[in-house]
N, C-alpha and C positions, 0 to 999 in steps of 0.2 A: 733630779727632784721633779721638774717637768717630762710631761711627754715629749717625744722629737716629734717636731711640724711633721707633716706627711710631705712637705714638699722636697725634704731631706733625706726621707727615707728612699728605701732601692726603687725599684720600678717594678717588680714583685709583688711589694706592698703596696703602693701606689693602683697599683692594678685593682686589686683586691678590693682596698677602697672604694674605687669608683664604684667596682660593681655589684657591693655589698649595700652601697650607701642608696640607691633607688629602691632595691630590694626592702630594707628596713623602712627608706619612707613609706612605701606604698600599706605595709605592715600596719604603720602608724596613722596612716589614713584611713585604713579599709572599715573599721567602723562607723566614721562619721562620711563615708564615701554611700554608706548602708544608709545612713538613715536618712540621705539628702536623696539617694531612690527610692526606699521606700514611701518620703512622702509624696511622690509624685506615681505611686501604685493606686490600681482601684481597691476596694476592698474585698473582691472575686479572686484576686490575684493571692491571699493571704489564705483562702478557701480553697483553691487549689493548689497552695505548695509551691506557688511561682514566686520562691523567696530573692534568688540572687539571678533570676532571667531577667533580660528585658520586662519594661512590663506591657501587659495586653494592651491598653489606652492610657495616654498622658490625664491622669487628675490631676495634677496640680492645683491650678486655678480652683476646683471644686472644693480639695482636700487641706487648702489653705482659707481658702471663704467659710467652712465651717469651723474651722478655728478660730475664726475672728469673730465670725457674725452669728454663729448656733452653740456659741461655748459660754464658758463664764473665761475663757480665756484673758479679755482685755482686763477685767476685775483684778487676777491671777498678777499682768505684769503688771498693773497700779500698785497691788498688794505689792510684790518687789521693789517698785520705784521706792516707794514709803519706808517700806524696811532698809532697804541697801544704802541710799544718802542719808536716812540722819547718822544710820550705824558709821558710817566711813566719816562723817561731821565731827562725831562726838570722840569716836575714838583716834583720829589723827590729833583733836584740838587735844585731848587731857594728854596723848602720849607726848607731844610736844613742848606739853608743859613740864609735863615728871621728867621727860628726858634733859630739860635744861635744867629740872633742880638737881638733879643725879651726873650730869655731864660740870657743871658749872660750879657748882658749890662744894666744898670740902668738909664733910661732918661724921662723927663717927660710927652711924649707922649707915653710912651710905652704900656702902658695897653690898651689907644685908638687906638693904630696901631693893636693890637692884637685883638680887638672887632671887629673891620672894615674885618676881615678875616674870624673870628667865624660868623659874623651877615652874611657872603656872603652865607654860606650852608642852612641858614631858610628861602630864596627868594626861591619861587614856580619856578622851570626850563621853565614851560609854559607860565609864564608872559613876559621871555624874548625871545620866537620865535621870537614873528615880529621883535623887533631894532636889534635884532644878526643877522637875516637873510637879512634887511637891512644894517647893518654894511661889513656885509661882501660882498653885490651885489655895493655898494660904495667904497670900496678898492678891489675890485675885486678879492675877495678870494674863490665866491663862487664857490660850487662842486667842490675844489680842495680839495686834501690830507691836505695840508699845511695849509686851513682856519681851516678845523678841530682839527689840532693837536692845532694849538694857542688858538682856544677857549676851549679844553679841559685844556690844559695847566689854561689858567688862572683861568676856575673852577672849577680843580680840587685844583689849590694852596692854598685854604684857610681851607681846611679840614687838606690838607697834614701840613699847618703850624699849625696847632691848635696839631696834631698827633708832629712834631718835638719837639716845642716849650716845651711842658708837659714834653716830654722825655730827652729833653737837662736840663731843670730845676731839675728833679732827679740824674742828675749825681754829682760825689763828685765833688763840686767846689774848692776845695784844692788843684788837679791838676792843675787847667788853674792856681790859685795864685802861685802856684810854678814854673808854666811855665813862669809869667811874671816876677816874681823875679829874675829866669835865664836870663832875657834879650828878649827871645824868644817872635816875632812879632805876632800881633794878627790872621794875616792870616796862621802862622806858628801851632798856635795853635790850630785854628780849622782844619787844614789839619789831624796834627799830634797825637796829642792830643785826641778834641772832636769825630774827624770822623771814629776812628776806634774804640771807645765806641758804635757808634750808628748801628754797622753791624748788630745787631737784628733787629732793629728800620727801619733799609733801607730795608733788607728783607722783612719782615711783610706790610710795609707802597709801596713798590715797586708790590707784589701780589696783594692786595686790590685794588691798580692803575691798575694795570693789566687785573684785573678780571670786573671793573666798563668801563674801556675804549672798552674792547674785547667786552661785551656785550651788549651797547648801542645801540639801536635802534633808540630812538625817535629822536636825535641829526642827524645820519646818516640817517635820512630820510627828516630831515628838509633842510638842508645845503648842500648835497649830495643827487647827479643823476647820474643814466648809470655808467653803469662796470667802467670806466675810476678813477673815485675816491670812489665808496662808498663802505664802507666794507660787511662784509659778510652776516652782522644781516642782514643788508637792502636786501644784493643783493638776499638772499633766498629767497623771492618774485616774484624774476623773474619766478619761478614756474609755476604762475600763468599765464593762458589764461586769455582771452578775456570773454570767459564763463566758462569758470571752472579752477577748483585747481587741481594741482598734488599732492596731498598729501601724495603719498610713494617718490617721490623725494623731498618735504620739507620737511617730516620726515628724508631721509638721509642724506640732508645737513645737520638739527640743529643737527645731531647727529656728524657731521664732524667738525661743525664749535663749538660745545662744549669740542671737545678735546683741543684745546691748554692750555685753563685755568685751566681744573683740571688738563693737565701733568705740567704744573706751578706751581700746587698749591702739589701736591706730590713730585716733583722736590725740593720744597720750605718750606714741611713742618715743617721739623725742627727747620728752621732758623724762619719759621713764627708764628709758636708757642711761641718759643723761646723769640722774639721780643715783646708779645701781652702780656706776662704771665712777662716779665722783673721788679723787680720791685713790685711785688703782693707780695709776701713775704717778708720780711726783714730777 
């Protein structure tokens, strides 16, 4: 049913391993290995073809000082901060809500309210450009911060309550019975009770939010226009000319606009780990 550990296997295999497994990290590196040297290329280096040599002179310092200080870049990560925490706010608070009335409570729609949430994450995201981008030029949400955070919000809540819901259902429910036997009100007990069981569950489920919201492109370019509202994914574009690309400055932007989420996700690892692995063992 499982695979055999490789430390089981022959020596053959064992072999093979080792010297496959470098081979495929490097693999798995070599694009973001590209674009951590490209941002340290001058922009001569791109004019002659000198894509994957050394490059002629270290820019860096320059090729990062214009991303900070000659862009609308710093606008770009505000525009992110803005959008990415209240999205990850709003949609852990309601998933954690739906998921203890759907984990907790016994009624006869309950399975179908839970399907209706699961079924929303296997709908293709490109079939609903056009009505979301209508929806929102009709309530007059578009290119604003605030359309985006609601639309994220609502599509990321079904994944989020699928994640609660499983996780509320493993918990020993012989507390809440004891909690209601004390008298203790039902909003009492998911405050007190369920929600400090689930700090793995918010961590783990809060980075994941974090990491899908921060790095969105296609949504932020559908919905969102000009520095005023769209985040960073999109606003690295601005890069680009009329006829041509700057590729050592969109290289040092994805490079700047890639740190928030892994210092989130090493900020977070423990608790995210923690959270993902809850539960695997008995």
């Amino acid at each position: 049913m499982f695979p055999t550990p490789i430390e089981k296997q022959s020596r053959a295999a064992q072999l093979t391993y080792q010297s496959l497994l470098p081979i495929a990290l490097l693999m798995w590196l070599a694009p973001l290995l590209a674009v951590a040297l490209f941002s340290i290329k001058p922009d001569a280096d791109f004019t002659n073809a000198n894509y994957w040599g050394l490059p002629s002179s270290f820019e860096g310092l320059t090729n990062y000082g214009k991303v900070f200080f000659e862009s609308d870049m710093p606008r770009y990560l505000l525009n992110s901060v803005l959008i990415t925490v209240p999205t990850v706010i709003g949609a852990v608070a309601l998933s954690t809500m739906t998921g203890f009335a759907l984990g907790v409570y016994k009624f006869r729609a309950n399975l179908w309210i839970f399907f209706m949430f699961v079924a929303g994450n296997f709908v293709p995201f490109q079939i609903l450009m056009v009505p979301v981008r209508d929806l929102t030029l009709e309530l007059g949400l578009y290119n604003t911060k605030t359309g985006l955070v609601l639309f994220h919000i609502a599509f990321q809540t079904g994944f989020c309550t699928l994640f609660m819901r499983n996780f509320i259902r493993a918990l020993p429910f012989e507390l809440i019975e004891a909690a209601r036997v004390e008298g203790v009100s039902e909003w009492r007990i998911f405050w007190y009770v369920v929600l400090p069981l689930m700090k793995p569950a918010l961590a783990a489920l809060a980075v994941l939010i974090f990491t899908f919201i921060w790095n969105d492109y296609f949504w932020a370019v559908v919905l969102t226009q000009g520095s005023e509202s769209q985040p960073v994914t999109a606003g690295i574009t601005s890069f680009n000319a009329q006829y041509r690309a700057a590729y050592h400055l969109m290289s040092a932007g994805s490079i700047v606009a890639a740190l928030p989420p892994v210092a989130m996700f090493f900020l977070m690892q423990k608790h995210f780990i923690a959270g993902l692995t809850l539960g695997a063992v008995k």
